[in-house]
Structures are given as C-alpha cells and as structure tokens.
C-alpha positions as CSV (number, residue, x, y, z in Angstrom):
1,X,24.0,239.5,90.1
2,X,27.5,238.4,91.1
3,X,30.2,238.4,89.0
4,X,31.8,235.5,87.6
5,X,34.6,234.0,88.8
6,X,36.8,233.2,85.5
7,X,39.7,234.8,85.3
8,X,41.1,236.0,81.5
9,X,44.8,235.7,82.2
10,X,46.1,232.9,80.0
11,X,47.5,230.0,81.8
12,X,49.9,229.3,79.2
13,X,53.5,229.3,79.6
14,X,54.2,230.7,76.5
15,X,57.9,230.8,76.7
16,X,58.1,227.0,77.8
17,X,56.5,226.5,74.3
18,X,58.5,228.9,72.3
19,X,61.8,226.7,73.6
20,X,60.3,223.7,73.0
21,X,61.5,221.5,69.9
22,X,59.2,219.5,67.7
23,X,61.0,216.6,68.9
24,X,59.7,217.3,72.2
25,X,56.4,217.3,71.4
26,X,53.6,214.4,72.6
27,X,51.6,213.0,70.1
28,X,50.3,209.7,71.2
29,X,46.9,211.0,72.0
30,X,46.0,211.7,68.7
31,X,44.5,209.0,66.5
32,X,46.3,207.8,63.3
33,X,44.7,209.1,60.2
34,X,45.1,206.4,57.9
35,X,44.8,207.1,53.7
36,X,41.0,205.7,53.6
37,X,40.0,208.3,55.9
38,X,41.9,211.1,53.8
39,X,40.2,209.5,50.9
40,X,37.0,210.1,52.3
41,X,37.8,213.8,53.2
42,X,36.1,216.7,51.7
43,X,38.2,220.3,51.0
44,X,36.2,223.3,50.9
45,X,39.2,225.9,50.4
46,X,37.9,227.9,47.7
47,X,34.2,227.3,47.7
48,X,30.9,228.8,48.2
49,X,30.4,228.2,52.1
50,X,27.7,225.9,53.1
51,X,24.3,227.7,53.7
52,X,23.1,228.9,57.0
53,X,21.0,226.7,59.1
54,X,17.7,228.0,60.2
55,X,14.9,227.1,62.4
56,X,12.2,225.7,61.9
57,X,9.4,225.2,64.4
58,X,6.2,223.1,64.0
59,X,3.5,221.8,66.3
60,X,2.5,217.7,66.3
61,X,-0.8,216.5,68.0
62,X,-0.2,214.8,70.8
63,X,-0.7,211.4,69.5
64,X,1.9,212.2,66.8
C-alpha cells in the first residue's frame, strides 16, 4: 500500500501570529451573533454530559 502523501509539519507561521495585535485581526467573516441568538443558547459547563449515541439497525420489507 503506498504511503500517504500529507505531510505533519504545521504550515503555520507561528511567529507572524505571536506579533500580531488584536487590532490586526480580520473578523468580517464571522457572522454577528445578535442577543436573540444568545438567548436561545444552552451552557452545559457543569453538567452531566449528553448520553452516548448508539446504533440501532432494523430491517423494513421492501414495500415499507
């Protein structure tokens, strides 16, 4: 099988980011999160995780 081509260097230039100020920074791609929507927001710091999924597999006729 041949190997995969991905390499696992980061890409990042970290120290580009490390002089960069806030100021800098480009936000215009991310949406505007109005007070309705943090209204309508759920925080789970502190509770009981939600449970696991699991499957489930069942067999239909075919006319189902």
């Amino acid at each position: 099988m041949k190997k995969s081509g991905i390499s696992k260097k980061s890409q990042t230039d970290w120290d580009q980011l490390v002089t960069k100020d806030d100021a800098d920074i480009d936000f215009t791609d991310i949406p505007v999160f109005t007070p309705e929507m943090f209204a309508q927001s759920v925080v789970r710091h502190g509770l009981q995780p939600l449970p696991k999924k699991e499957q489930l597999t069942i067999r239909l006729d075919g006319g189902v």
